[in-house]
SEZA-717118 format. One record per residue (C-alpha): residue number from 0; residue in one letter; x, y, z. Coordinates in steps of 0.05 Angstrom, whole numbers, plus 5000, padded with zeros to 4 digits. Each point is the difference from the previous one (the first is absolute). Layout:
BEGIN
+-----+------+------+------+------+
:  nr : rest :    x :    y :    z :
+-----+------+------+------+------+
: NUM :    a :    X :    Y :    Z :
...
+-----+------+------+------+------+
This chain:
BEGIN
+-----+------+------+------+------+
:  nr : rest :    x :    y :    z :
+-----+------+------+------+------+
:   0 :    x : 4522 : 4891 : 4732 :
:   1 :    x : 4983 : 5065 : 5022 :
:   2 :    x : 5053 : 5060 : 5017 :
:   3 :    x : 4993 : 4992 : 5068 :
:   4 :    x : 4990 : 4923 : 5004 :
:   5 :    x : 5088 : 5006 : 4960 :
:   6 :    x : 5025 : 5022 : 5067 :
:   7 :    x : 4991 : 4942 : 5043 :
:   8 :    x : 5049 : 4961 : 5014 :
:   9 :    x : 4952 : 4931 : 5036 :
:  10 :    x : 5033 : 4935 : 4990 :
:  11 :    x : 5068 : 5028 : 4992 :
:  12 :    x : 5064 : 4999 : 5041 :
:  13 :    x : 5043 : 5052 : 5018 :
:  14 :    x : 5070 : 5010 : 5034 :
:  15 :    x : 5015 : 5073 : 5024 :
:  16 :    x : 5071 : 5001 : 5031 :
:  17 :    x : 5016 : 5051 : 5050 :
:  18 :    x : 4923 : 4999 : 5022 :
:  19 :    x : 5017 : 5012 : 5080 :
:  20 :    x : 4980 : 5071 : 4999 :
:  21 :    x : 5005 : 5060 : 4940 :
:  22 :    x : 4978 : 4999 : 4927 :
:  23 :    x : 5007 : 4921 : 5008 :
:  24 :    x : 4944 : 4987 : 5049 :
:  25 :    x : 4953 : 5058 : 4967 :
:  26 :    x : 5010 : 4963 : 4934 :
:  27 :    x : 4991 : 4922 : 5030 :
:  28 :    x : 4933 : 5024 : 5033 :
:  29 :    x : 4987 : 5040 : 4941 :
:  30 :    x : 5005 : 4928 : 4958 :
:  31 :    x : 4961 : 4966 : 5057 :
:  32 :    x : 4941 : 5042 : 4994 :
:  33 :    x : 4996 : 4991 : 4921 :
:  34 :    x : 4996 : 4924 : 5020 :
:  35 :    x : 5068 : 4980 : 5003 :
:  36 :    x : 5034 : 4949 : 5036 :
:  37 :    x : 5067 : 5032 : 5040 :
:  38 :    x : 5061 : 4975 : 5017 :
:  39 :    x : 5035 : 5054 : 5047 :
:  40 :    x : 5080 : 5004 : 4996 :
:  41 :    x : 5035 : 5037 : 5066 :
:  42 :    x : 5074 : 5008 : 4988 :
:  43 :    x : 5018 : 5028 : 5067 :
:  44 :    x : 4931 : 4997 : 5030 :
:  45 :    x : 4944 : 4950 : 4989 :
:  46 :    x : 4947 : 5022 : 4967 :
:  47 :    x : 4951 : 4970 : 5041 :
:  48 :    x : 4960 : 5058 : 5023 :
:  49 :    x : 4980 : 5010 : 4926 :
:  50 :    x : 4987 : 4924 : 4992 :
:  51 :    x : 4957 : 5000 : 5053 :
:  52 :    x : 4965 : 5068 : 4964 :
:  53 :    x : 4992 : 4963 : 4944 :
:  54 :    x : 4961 : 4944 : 5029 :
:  55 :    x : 4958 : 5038 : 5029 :
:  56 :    x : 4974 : 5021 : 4929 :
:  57 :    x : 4983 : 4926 : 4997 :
:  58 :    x : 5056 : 4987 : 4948 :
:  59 :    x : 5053 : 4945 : 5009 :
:  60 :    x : 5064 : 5033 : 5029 :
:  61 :    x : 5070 : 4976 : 5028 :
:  62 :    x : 5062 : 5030 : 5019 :
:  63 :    x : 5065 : 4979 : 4981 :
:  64 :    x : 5074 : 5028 : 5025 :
:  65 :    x : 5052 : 4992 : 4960 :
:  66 :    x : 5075 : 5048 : 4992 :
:  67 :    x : 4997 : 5024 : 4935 :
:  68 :    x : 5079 : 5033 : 5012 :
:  69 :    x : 5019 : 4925 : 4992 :
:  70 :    x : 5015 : 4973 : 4938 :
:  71 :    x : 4952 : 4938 : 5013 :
:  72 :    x : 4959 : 5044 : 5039 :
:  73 :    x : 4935 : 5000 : 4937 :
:  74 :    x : 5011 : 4926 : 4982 :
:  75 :    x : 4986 : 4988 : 5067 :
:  76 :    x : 4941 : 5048 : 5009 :
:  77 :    x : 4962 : 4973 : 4924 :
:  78 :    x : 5012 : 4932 : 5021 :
:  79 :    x : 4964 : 5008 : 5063 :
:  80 :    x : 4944 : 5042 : 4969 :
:  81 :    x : 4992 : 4941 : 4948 :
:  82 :    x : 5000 : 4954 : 5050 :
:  83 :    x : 4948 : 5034 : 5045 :
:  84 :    x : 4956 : 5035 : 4952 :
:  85 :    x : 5016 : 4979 : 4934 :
:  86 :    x : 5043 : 5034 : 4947 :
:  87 :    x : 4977 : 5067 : 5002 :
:  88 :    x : 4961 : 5040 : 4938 :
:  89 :    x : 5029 : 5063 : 5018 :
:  90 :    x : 5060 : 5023 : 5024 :
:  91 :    x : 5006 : 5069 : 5025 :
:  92 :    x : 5083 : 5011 : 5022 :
:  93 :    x : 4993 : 5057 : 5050 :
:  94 :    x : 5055 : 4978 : 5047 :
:  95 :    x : 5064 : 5051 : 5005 :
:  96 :    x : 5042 : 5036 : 5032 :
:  97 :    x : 5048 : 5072 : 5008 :
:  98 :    x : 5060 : 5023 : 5021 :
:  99 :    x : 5021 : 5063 : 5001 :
: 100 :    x : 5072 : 5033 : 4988 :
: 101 :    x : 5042 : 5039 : 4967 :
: 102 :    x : 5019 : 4967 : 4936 :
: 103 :    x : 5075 : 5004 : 5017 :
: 104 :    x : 5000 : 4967 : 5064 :
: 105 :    x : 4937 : 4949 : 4980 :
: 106 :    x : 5014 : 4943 : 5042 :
: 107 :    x : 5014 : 4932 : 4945 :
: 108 :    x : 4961 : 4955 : 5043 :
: 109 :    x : 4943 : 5049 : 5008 :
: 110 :    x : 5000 : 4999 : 4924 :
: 111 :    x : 5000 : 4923 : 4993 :
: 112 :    x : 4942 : 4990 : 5045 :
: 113 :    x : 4962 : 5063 : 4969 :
: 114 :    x : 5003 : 4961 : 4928 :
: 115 :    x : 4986 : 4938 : 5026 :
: 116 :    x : 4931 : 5010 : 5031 :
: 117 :    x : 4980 : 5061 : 4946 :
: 118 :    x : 5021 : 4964 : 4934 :
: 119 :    x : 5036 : 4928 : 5012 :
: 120 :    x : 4938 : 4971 : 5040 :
: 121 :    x : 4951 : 5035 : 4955 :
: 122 :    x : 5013 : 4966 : 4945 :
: 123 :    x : 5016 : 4936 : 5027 :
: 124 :    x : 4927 : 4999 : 5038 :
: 125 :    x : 4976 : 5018 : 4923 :
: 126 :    x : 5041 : 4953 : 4967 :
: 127 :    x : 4963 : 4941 : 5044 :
: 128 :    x : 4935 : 5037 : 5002 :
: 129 :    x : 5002 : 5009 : 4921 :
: 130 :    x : 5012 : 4925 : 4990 :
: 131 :    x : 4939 : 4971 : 5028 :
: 132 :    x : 4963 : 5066 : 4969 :
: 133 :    x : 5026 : 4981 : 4927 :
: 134 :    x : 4974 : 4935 : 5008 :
: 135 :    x : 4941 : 5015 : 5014 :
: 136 :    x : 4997 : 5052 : 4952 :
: 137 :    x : 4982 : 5051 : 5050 :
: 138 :    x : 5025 : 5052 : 5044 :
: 139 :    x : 5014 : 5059 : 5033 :
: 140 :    x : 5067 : 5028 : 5031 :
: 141 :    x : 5001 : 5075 : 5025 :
: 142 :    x : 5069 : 5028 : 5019 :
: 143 :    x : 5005 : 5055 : 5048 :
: 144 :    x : 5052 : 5055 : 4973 :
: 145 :    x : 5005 : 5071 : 5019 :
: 146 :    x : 5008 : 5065 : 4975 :
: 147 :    x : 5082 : 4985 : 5003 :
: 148 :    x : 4988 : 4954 : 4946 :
: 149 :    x : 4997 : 5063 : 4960 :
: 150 :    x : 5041 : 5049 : 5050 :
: 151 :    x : 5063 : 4996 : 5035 :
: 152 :    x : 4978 : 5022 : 5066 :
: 153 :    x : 5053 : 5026 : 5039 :
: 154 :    x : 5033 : 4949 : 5055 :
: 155 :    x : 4969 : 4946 : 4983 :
: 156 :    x : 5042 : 4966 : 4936 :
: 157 :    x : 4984 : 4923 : 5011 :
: 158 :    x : 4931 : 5017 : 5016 :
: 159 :    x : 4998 : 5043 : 4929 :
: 160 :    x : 5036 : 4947 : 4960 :
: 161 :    x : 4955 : 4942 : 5033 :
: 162 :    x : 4935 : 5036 : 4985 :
: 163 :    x : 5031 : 5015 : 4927 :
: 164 :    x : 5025 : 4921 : 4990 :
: 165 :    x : 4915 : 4997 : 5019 :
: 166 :    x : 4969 : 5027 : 4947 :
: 167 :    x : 5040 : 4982 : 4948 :
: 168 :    x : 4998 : 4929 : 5034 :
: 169 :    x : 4923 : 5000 : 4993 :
: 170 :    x : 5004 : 5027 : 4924 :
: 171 :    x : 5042 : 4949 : 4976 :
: 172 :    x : 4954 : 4931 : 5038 :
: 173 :    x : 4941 : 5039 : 4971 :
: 174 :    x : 5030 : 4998 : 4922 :
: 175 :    x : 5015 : 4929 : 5014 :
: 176 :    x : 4939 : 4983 : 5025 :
: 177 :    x : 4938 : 5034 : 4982 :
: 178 :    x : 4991 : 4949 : 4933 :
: 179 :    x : 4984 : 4952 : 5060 :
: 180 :    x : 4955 : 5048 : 5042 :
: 181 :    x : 5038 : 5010 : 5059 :
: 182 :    x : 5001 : 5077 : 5008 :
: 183 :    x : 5059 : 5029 : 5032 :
: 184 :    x : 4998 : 5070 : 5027 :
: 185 :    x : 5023 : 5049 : 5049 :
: 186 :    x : 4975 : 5063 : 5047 :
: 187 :    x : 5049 : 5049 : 5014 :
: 188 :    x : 4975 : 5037 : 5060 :
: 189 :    x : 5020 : 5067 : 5017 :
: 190 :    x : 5010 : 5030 : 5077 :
: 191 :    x : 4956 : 4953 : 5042 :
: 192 :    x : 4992 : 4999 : 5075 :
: 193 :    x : 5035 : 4935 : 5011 :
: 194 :    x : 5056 : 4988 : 5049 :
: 195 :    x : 5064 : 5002 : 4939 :
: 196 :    x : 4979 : 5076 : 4995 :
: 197 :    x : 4995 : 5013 : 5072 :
: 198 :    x : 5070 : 5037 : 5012 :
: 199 :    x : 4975 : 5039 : 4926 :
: 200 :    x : 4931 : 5014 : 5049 :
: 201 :    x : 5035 : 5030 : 5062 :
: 202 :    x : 5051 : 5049 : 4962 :
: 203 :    x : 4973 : 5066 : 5002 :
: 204 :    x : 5033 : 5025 : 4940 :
: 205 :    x : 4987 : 4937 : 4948 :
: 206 :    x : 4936 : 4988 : 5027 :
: 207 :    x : 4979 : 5067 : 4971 :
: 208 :    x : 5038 : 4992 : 4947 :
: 209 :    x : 4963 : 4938 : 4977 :
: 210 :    x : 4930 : 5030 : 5008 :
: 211 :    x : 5009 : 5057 : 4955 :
: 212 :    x : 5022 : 4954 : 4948 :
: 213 :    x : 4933 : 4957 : 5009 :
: 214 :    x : 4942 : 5026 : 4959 :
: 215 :    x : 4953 : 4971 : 5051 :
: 216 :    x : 5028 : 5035 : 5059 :
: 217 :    x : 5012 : 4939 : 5046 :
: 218 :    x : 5035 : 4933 : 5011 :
: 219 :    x : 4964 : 4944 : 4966 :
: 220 :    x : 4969 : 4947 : 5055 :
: 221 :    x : 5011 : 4921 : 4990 :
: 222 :    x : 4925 : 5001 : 4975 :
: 223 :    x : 5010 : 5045 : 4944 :
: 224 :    x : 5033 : 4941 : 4964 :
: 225 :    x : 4952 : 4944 : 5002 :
: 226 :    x : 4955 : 5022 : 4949 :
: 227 :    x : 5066 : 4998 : 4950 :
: 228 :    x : 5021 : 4931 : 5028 :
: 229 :    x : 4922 : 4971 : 5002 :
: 230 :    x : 4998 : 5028 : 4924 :
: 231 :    x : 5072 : 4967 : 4980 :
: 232 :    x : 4977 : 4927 : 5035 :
: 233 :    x : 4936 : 4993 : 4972 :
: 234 :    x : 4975 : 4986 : 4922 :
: 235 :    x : 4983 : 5074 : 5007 :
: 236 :    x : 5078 : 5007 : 4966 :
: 237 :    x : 5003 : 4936 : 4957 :
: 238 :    x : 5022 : 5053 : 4942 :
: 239 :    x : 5049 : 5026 : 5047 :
: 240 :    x : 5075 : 4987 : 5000 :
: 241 :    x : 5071 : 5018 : 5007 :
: 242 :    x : 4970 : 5076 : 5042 :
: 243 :    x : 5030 : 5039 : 5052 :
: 244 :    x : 4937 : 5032 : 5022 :
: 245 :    x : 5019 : 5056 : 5052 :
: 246 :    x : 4957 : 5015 : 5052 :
: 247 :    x : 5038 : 5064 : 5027 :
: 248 :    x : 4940 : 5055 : 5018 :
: 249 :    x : 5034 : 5035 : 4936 :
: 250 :    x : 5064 : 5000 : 5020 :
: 251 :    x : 5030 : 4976 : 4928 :
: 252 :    x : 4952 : 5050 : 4964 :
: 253 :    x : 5029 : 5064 : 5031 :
+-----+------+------+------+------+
């Protein structure tokens, strides 16, 4: 097989929750045009629009809608995708969500539903996901985790101790299962132009503040990650387990 013949992904399945807009629906059409089929998660939209985008590549694409915040919420969703689609090949767990406050007055709830959707669903949609992967003695899950899963951030403590729960998450499935070539990894992305960084976007002060900490000068765009998340589904990675691989414009290097 040649280099570039390892990154395509025809014949294979793949789930991308949170696919509505974002990093999710760059990396589900990013998937779609290595061959992939898609199934498009919307938590509080439907992903539709990118569904549709997909199809129009000529690759076999449907959404699905699902509340991950529930605690049947991704039993639900994989059950449906199985149904529809088939168990899926790939998993890609982009859904979340942020809150911000002060840590003193963090609202419980707030907190709750924060670790539900970040961590609690995550690893329920890869404990289902990993089953039908082990036996068929292939796989590949991609967590998305942050640069909070190695910082504190400042207002944002569920967020920082979901996207922490992440990568460790995604280390310990990959020890467990890389013997039985299901590859487990995660990309920790660093200050995107998504809407859970859009109050970060319109402050004055901490949006400079963040772009003279970024090597690169800029925000990253949702298509700056689909070359990571193309590389992580396909056999491209086969040797490839248990990494955080941060996609940050140098943030974590300064």
């Amino acid at each position: 097989m040649g280099i570039l013949d390892q990154f395509r992904l025809d014949g294979r399945t793949a789930l991308v929750t949170g696919a509505a807009s974002g990093l999710g629906a760059a990396i589900a059409i990013a998937l779609a045009e290595a061959g992939a089929s898609v199934a498009c998660h919307g938590n509080r939209r439907p992903a539709d629009k990118t569904s549709a985008a997909i199809r129009a590549l000529g690759r076999e694409s449907q959404s699905f809608a699902a509340d991950l915040s529930k605690a049947d919420g991704a039993e639900q969703l994989y059950e449906a995708v199985r149904g529809a689609m088939g168990a899926p090949d790939i998993l890609v767990n982009n859904a979340g969500m942020i809150y911000r406050e002060a840590a003193e007055d963090y609202d419980t709830q707030a907190w709750m539903t924060v670790l539900q959707v970040n961590l609690n669903s995550v690893f329920r949609l890869c404990q289902l996901a990993g089953r039908s992967m082990l036996e068929q003695q292939q796989g590949k899950i991609i967590n998305i985790a942050s640069l909070l899963s190695f910082q504190g951030g400042i207002r944002v403590p569920a967020y920082a101790a979901s996207k922490g729960g992440v990568a460790q998450m995604t280390k310990a499935l990959a020890n467990e299962w890389a013997a039985r070539n299901v590859q487990v990894n995660a990309i920790a992305p660093g200050y995107f132009c998504t809407e859970n960084t859009s109050a970060l976007q319109k402050d004055e002060v901490r949006n400079r503040q963040i772009l003279e900490r970024i090597p690169a000068a800029r925000w990253g765009h949702p298509e700056d990650l689909a070359g990571a998340a193309v590389f992580l589904a396909s056999p491209a990675s086969n040797y490839v387990t248990g990494e955080v691989l941060v996609v940050d414009g140098g943030w974590m290097a300064r």
